[in-house]
Biopython code that builds the backbone (N, CA, C, O; Angstrom):
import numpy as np
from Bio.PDB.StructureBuilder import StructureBuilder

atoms = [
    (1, "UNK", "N", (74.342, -31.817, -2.317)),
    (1, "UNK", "CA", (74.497, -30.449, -2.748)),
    (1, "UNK", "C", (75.934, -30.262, -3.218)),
    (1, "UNK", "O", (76.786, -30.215, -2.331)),
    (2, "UNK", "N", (76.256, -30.168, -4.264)),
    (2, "UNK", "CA", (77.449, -29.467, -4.832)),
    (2, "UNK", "C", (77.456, -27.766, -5.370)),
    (2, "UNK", "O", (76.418, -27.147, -5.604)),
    (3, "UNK", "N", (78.841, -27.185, -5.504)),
    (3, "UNK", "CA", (79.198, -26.292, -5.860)),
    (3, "UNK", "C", (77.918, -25.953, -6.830)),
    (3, "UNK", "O", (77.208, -25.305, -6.061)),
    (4, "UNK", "N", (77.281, -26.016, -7.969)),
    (4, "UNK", "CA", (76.418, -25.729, -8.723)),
    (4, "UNK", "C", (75.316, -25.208, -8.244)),
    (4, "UNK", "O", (74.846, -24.143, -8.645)),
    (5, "UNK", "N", (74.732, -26.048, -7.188)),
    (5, "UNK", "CA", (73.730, -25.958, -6.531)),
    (5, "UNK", "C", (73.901, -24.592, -5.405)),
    (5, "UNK", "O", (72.944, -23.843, -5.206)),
    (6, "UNK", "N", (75.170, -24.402, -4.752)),
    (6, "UNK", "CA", (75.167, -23.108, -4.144)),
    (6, "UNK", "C", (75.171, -22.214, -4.832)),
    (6, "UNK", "O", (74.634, -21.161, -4.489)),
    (7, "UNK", "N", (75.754, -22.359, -5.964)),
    (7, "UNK", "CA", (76.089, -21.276, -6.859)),
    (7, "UNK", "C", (74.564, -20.924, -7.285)),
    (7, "UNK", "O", (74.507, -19.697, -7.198)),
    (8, "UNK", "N", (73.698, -21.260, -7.572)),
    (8, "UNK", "CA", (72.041, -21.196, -8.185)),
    (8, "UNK", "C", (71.217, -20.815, -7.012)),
    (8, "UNK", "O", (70.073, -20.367, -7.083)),
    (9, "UNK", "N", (72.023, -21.070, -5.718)),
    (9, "UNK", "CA", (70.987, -20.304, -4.423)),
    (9, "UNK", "C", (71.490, -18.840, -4.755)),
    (9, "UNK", "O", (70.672, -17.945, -4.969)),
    (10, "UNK", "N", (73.109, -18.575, -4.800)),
    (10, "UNK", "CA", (73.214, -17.474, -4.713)),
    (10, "UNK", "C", (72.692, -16.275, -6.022)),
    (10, "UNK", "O", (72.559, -15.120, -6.425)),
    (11, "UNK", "N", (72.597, -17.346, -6.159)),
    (11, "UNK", "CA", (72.107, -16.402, -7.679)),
    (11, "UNK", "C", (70.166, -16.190, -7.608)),
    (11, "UNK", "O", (69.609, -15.188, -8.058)),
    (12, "UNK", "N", (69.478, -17.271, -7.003)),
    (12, "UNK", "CA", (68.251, -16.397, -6.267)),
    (12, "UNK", "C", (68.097, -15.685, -5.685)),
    (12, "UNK", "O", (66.924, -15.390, -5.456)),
    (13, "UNK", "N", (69.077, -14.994, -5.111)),
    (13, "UNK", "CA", (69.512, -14.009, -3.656)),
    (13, "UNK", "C", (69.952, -12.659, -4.768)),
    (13, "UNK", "O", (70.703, -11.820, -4.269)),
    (14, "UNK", "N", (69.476, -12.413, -6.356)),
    (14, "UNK", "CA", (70.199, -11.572, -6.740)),
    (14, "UNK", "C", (71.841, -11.413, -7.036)),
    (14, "UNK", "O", (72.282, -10.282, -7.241)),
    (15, "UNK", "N", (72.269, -11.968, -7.044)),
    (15, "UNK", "CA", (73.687, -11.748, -7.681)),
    (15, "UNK", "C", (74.118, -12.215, -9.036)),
    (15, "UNK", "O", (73.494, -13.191, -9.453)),
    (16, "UNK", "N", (74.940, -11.788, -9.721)),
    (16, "UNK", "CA", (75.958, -12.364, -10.983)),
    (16, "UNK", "C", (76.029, -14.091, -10.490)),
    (16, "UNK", "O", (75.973, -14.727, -9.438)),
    (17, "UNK", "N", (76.191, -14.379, -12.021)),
    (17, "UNK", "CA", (76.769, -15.948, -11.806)),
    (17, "UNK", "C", (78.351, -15.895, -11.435)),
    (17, "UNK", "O", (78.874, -16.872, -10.899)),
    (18, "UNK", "N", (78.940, -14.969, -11.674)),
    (18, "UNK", "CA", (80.700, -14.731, -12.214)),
    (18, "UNK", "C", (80.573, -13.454, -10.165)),
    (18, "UNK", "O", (81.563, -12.755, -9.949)),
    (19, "UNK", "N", (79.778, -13.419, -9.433)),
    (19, "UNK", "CA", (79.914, -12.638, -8.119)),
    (19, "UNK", "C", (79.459, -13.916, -7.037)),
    (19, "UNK", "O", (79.767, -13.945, -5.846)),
    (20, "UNK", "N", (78.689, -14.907, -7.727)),
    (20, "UNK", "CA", (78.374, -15.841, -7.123)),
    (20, "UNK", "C", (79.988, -16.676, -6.934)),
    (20, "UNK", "O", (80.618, -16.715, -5.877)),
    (21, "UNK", "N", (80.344, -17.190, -8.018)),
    (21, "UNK", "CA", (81.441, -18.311, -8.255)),
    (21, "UNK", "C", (82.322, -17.445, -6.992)),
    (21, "UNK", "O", (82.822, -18.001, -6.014)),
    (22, "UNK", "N", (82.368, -16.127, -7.246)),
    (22, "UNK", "CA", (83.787, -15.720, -6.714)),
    (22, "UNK", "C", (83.461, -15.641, -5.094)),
    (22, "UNK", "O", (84.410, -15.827, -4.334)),
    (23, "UNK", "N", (82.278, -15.397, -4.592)),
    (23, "UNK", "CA", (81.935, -15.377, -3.108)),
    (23, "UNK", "C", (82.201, -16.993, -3.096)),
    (23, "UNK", "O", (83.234, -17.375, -2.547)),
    (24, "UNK", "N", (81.408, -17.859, -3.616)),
    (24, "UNK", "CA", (81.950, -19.509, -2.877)),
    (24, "UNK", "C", (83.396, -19.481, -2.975)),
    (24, "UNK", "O", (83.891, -19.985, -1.967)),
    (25, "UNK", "N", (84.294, -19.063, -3.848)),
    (25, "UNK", "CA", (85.622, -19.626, -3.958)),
    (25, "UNK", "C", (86.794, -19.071, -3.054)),
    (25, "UNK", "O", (87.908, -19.586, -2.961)),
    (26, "UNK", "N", (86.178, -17.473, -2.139)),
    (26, "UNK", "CA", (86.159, -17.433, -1.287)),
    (26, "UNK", "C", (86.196, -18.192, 0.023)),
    (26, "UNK", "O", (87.121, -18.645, 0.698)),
    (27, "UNK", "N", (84.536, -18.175, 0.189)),
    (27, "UNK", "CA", (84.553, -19.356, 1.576)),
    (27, "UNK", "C", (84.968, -20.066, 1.449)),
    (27, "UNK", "O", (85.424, -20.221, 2.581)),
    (28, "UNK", "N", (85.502, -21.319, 0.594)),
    (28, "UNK", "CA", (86.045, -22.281, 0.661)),
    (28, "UNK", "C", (87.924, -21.793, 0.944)),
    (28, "UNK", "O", (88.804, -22.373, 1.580)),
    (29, "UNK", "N", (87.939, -20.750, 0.298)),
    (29, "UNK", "CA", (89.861, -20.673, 0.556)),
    (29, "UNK", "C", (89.786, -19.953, 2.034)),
    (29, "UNK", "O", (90.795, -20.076, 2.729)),
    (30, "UNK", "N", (89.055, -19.463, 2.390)),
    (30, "UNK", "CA", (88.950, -18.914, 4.500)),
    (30, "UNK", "C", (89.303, -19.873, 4.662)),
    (30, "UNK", "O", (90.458, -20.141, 4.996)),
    (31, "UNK", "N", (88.017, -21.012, 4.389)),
    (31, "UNK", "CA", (88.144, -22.669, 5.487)),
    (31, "UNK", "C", (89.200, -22.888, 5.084)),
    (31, "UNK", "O", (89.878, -23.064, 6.096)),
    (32, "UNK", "N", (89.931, -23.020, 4.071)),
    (32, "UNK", "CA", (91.548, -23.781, 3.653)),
    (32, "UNK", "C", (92.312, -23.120, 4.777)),
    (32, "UNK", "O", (92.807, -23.840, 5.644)),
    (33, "UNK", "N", (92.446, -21.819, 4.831)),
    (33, "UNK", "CA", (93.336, -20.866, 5.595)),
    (33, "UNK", "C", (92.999, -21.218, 6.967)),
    (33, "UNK", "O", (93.954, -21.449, 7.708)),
    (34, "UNK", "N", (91.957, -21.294, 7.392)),
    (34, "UNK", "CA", (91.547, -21.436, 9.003)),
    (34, "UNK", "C", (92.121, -23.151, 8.910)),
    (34, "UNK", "O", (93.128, -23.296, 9.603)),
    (35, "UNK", "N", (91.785, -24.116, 8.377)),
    (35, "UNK", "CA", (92.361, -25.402, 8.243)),
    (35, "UNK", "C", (93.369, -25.450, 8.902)),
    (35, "UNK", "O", (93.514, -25.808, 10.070)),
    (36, "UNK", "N", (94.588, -24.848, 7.676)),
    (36, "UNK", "CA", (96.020, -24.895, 7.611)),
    (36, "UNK", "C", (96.574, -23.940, 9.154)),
    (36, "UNK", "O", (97.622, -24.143, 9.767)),
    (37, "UNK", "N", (95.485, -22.878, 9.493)),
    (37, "UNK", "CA", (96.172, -22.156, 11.011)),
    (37, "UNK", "C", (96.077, -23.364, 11.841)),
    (37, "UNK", "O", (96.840, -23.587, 12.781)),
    (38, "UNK", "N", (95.174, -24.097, 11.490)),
    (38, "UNK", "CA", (94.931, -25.409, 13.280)),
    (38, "UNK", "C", (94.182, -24.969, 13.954)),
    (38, "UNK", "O", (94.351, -24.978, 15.173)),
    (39, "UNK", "N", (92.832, -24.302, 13.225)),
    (39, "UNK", "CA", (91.866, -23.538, 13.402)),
    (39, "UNK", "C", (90.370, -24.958, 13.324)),
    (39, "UNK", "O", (90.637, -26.014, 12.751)),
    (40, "UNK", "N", (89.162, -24.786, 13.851)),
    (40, "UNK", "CA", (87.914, -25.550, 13.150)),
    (40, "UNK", "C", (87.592, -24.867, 12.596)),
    (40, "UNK", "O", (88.010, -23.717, 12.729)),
    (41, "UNK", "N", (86.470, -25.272, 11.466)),
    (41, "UNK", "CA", (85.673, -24.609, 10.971)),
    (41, "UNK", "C", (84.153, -25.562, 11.495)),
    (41, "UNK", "O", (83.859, -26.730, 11.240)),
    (42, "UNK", "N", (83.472, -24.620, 12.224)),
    (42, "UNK", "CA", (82.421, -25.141, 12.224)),
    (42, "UNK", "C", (80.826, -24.927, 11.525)),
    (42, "UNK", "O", (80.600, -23.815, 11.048)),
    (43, "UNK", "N", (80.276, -25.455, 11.494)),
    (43, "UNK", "CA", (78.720, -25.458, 10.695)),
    (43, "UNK", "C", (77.695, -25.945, 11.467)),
    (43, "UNK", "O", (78.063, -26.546, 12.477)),
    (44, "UNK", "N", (76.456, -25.853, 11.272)),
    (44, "UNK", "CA", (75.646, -26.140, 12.453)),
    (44, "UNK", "C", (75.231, -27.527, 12.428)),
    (44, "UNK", "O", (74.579, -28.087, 13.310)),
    (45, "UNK", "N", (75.652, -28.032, 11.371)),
    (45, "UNK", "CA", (75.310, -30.139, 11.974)),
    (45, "UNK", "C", (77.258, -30.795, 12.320)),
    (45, "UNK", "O", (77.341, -31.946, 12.750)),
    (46, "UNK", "N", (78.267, -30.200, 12.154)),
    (46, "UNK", "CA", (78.876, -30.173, 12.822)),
    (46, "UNK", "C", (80.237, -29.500, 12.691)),
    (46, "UNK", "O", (80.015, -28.334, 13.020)),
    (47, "UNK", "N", (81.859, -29.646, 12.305)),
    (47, "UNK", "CA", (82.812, -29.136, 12.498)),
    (47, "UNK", "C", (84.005, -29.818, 11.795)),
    (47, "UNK", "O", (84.282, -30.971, 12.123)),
    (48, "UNK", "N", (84.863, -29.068, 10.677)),
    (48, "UNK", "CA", (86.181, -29.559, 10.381)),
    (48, "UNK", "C", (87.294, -28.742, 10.873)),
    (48, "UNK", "O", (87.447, -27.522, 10.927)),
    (49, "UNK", "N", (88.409, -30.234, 11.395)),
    (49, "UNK", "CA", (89.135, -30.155, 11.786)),
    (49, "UNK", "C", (90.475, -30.989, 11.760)),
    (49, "UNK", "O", (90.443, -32.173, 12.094)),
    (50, "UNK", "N", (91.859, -30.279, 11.299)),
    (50, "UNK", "CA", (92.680, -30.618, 11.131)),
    (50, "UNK", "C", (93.026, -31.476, 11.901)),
    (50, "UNK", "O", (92.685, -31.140, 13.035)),
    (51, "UNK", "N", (93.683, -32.708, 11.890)),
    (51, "UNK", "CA", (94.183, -34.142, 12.793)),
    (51, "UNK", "C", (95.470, -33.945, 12.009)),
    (51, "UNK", "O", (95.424, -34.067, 10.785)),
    (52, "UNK", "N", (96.984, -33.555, 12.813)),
    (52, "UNK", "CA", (98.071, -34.233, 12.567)),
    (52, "UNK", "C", (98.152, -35.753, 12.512)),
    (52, "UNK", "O", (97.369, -36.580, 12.980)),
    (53, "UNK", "N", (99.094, -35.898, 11.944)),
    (53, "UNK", "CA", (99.517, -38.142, 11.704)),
    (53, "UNK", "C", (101.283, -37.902, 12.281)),
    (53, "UNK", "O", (101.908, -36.842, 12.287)),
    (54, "UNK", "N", (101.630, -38.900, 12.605)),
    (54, "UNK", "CA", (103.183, -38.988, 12.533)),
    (54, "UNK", "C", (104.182, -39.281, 11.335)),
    (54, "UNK", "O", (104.382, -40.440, 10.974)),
    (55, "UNK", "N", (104.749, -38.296, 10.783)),
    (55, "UNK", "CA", (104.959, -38.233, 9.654)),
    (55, "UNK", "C", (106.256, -39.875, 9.444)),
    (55, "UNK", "O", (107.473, -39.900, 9.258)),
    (56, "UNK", "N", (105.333, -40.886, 9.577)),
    (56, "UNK", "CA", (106.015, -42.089, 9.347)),
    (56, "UNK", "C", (106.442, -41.878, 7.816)),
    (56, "UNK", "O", (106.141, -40.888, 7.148)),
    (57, "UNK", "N", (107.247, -43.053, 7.343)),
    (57, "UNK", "CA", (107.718, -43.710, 6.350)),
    (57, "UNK", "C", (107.656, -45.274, 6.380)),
    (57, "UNK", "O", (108.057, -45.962, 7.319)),
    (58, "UNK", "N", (107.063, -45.765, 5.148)),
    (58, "UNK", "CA", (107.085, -47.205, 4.473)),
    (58, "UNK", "C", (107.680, -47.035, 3.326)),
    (58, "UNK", "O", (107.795, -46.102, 2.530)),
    (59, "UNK", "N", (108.258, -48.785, 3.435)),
    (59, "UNK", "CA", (108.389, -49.140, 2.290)),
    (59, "UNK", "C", (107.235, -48.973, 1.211)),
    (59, "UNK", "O", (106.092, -48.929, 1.665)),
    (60, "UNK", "N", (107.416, -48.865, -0.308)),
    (60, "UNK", "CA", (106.392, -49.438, -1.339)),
    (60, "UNK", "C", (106.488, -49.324, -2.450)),
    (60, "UNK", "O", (107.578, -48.976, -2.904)),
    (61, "UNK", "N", (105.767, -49.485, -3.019)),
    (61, "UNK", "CA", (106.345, -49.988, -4.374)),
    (61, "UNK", "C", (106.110, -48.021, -5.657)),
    (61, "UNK", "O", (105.068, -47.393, -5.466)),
    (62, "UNK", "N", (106.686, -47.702, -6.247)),
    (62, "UNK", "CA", (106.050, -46.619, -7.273)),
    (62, "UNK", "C", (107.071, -46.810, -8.555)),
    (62, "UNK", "O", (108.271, -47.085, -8.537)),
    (63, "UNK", "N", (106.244, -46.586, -9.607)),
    (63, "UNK", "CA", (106.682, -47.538, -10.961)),
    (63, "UNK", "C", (107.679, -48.149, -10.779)),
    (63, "UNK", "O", (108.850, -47.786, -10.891)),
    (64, "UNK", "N", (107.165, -49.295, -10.431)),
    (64, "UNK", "CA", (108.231, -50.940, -10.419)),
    (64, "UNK", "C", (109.175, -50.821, -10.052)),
    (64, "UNK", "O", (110.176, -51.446, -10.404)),
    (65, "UNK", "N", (109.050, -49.489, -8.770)),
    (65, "UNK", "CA", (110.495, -49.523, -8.045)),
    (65, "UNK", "C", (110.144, -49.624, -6.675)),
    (65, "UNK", "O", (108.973, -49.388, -6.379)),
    (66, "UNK", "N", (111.109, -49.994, -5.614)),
    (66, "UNK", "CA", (110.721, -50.050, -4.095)),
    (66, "UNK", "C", (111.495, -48.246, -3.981)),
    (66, "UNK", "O", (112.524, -47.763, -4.453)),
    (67, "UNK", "N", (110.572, -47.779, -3.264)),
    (67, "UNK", "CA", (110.843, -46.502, -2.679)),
    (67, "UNK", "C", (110.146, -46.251, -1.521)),
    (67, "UNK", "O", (109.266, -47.007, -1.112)),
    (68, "UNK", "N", (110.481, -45.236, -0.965)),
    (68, "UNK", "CA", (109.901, -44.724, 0.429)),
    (68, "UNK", "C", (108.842, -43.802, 0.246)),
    (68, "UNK", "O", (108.923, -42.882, -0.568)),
    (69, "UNK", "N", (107.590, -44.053, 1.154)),
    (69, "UNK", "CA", (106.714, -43.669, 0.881)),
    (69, "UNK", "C", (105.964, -42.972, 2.360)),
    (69, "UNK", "O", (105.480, -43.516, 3.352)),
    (70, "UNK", "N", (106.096, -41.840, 2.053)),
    (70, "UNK", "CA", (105.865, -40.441, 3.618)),
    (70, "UNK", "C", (104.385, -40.597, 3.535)),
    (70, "UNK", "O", (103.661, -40.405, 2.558)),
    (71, "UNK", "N", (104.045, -41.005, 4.819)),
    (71, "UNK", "CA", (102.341, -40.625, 5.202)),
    (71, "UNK", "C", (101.880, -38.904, 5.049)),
    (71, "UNK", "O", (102.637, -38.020, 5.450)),
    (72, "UNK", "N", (100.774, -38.660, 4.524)),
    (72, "UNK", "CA", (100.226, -37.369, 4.762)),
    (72, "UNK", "C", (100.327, -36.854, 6.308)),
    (72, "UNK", "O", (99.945, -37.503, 7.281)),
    (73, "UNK", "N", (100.827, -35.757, 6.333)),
    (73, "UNK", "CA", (101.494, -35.406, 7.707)),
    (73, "UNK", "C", (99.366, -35.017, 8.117)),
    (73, "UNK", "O", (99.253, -34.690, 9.299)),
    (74, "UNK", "N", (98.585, -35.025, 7.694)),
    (74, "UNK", "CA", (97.452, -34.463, 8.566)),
    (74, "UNK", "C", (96.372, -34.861, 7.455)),
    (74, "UNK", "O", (96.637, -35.257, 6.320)),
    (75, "UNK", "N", (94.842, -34.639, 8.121)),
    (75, "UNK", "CA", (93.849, -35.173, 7.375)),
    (75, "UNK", "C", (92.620, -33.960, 8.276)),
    (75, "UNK", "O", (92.399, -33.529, 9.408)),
    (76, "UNK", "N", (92.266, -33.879, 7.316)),
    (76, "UNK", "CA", (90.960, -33.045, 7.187)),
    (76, "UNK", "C", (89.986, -33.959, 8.441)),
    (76, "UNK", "O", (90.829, -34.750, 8.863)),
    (77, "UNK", "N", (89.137, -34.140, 8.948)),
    (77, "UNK", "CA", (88.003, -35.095, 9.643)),
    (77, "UNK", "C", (86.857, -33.592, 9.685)),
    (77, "UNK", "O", (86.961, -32.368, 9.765)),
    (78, "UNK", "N", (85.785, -34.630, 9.573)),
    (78, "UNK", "CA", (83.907, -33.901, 9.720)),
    (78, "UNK", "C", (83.485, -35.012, 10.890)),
    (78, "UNK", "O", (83.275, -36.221, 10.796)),
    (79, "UNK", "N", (83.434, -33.836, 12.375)),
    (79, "UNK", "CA", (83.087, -34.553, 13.545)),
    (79, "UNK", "C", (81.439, -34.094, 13.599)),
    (79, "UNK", "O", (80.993, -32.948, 13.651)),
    (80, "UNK", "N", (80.900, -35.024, 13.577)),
    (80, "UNK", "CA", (78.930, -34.668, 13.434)),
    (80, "UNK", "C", (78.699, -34.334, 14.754)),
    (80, "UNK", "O", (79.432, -34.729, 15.660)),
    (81, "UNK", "N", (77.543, -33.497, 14.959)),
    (81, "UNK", "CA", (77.135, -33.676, 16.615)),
    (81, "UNK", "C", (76.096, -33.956, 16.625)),
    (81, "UNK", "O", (75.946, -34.605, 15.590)),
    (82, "UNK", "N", (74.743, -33.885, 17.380)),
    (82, "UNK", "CA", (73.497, -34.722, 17.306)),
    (82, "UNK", "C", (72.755, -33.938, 16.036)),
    (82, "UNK", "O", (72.652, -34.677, 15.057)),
    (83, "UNK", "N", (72.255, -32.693, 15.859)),
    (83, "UNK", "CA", (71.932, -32.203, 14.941)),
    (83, "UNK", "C", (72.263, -32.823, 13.584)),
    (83, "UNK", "O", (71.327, -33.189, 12.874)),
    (84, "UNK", "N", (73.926, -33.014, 13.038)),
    (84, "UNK", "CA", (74.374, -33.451, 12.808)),
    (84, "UNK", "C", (74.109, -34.940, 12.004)),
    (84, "UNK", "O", (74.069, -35.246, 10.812)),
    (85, "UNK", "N", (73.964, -35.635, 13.160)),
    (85, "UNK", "CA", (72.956, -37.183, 12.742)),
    (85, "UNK", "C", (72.074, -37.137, 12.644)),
    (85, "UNK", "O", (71.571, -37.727, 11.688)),
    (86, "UNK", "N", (71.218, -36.378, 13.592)),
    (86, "UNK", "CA", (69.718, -36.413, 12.641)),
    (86, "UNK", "C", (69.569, -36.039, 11.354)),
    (86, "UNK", "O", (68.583, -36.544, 10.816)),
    (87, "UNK", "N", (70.363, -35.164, 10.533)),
    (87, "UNK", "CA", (70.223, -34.874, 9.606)),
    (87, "UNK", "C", (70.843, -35.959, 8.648)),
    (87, "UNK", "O", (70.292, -36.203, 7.575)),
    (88, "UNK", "N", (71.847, -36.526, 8.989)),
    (88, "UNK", "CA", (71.919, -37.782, 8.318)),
    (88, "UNK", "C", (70.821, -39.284, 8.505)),
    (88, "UNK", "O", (70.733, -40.366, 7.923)),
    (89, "UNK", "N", (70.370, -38.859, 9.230)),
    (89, "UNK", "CA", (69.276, -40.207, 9.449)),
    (89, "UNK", "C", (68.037, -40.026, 8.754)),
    (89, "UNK", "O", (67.232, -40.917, 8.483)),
    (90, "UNK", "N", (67.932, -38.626, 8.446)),
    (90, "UNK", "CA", (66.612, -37.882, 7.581)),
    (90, "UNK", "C", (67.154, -38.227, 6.214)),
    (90, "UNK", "O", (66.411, -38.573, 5.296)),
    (91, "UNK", "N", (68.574, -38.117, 6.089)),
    (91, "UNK", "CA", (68.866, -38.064, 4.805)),
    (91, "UNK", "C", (69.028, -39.743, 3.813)),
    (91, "UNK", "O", (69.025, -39.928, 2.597)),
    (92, "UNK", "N", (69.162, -40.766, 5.017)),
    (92, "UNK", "CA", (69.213, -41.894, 4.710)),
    (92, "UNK", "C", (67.577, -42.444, 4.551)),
    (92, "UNK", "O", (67.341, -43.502, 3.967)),
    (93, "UNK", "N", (66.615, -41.691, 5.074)),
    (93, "UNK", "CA", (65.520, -42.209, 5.211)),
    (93, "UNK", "C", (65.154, -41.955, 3.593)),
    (93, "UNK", "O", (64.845, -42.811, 2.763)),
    (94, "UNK", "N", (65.296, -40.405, 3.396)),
    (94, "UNK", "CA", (65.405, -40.335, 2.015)),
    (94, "UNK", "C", (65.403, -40.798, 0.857)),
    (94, "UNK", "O", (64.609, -40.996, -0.062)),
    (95, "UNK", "N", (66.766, -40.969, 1.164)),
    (95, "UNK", "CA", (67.151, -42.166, 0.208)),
    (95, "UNK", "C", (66.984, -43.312, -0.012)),
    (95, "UNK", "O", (67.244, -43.910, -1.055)),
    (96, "UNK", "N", (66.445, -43.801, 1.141)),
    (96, "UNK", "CA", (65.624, -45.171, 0.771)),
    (96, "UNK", "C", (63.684, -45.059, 0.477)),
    (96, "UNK", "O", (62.931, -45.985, 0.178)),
    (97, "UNK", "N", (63.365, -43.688, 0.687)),
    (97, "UNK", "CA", (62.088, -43.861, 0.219)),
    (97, "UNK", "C", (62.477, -43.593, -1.241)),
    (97, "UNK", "O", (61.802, -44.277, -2.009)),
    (98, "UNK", "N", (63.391, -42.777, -1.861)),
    (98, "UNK", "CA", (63.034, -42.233, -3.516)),
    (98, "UNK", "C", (63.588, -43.848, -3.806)),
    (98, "UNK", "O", (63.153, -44.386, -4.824)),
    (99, "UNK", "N", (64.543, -44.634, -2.925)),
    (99, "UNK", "CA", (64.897, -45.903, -3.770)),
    (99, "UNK", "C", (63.681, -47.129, -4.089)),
    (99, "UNK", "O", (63.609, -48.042, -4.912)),
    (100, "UNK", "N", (62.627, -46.545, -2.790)),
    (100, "UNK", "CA", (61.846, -48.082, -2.931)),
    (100, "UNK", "C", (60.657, -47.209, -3.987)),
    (100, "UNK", "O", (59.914, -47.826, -4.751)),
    (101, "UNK", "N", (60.652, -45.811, -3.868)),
    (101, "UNK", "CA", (59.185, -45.138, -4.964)),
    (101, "UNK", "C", (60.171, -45.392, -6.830)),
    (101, "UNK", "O", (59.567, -45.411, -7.902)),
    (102, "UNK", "N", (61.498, -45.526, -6.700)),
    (102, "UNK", "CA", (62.348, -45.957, -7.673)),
    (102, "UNK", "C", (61.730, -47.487, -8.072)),
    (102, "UNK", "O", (61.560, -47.642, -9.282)),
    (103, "UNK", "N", (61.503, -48.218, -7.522)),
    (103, "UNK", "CA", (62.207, -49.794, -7.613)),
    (103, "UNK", "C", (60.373, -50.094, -8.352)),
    (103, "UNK", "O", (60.110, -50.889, -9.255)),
    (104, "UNK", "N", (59.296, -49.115, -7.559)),
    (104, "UNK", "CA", (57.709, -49.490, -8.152)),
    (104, "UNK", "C", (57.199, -47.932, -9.122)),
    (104, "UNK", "O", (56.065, -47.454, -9.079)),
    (105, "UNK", "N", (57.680, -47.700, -9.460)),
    (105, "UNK", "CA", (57.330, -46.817, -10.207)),
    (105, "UNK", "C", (56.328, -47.225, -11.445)),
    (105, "UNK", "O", (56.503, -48.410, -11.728)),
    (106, "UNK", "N", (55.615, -46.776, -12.034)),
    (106, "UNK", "CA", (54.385, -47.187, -13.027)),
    (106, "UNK", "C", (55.213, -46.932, -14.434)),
    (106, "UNK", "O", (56.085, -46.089, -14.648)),
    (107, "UNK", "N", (54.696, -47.868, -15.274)),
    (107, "UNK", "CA", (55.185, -48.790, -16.500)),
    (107, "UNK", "C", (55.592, -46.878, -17.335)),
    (107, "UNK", "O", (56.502, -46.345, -17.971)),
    (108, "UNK", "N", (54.430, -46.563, -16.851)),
    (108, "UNK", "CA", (54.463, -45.234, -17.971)),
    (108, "UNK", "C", (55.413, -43.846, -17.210)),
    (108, "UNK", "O", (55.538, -42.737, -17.728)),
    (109, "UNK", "N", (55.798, -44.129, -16.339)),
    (109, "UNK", "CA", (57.314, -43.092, -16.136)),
    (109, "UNK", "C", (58.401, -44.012, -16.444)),
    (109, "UNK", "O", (59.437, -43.799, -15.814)),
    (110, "UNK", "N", (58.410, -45.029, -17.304)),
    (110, "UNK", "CA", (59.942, -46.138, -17.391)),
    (110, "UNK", "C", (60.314, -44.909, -18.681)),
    (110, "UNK", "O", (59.826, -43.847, -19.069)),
    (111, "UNK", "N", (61.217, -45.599, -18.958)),
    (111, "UNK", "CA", (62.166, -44.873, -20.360)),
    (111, "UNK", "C", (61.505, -45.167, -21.457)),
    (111, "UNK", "O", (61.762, -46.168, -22.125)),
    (112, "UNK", "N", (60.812, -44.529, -21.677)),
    (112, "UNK", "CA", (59.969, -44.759, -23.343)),
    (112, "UNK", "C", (60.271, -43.844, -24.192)),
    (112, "UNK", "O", (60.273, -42.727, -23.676)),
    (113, "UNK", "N", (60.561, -43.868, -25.436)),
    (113, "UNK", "CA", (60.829, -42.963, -26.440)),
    (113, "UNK", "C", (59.486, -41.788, -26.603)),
    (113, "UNK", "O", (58.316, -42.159, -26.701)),
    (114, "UNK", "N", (59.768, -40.820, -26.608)),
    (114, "UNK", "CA", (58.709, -40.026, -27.289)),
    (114, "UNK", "C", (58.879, -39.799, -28.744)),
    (114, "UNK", "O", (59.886, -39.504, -29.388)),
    (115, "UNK", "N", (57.636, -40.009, -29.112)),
    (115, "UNK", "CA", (57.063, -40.557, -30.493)),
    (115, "UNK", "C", (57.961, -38.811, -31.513)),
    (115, "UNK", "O", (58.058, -37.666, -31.072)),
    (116, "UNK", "N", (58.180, -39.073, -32.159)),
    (116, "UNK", "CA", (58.385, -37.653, -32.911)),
    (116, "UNK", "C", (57.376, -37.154, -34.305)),
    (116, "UNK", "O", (57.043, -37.960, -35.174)),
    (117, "UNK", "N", (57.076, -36.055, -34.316)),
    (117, "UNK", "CA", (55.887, -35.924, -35.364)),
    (117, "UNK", "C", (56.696, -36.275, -36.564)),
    (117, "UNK", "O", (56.168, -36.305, -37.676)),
]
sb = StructureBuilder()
sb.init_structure("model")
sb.init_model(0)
sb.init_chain("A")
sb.init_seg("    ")
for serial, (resi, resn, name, xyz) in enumerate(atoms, 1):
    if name == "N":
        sb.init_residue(resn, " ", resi, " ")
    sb.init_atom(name, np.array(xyz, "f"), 0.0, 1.0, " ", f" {name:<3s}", serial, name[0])
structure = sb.get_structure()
């Protein structure tokens, strides 16, 4: 599911395409804001949450020069909970049935030109 795809629920629900865009672009800048407080955001298969790093330094290389190179002081993580995996285990099952109804599919759904009058 991407952005498009919410955007086309919300728009079955009655709304503008241009009231739709602006409600997702919304929720997504809350979660940024709750992020950046050191806040979760949770959802019901599971939860993001900010992880500080130690803001080390390496050596490395950036255009053909040795310079110092600062780790991202923090990282986003998606901790699943059981809900969570089942829904990924549904979703892998998925994907391997449309891959194997993919792999035998009949001669006449392959890519054939349609004839033009």
């Amino acid at each position: 599911m991407n952005q498009g795809d919410i955007v086309k629920k919300l728009q079955q629900r009655g709304l503008s395409r241009r009231s739709a865009v602006r409600i997702f672009n919304l929720v997504l800048d809350e979660m940024a804001a709750a992020l950046s407080r050191g806040e979760t955001v949770e959802f019901p298969f599971g939860s993001l949450k900010k992880v500080h790093h130690a803001h080390k330094k390496q050596q490395g290389r950036f255009l053909n020069r040795d310079t110092t190179i600062y780790r991202k002081p923090y990282t986003v993580v998606l901790e699943v909970n059981a809900a969570g995996k089942k829904l990924l285990q549904r979703t892998q099952s998925l994907q391997e049935l449309l891959a194997q109804l993919w792999r035998t599919r009949p001669a006449s759904l392959s890519n054939t030109k349609r004839s033009q009058p």
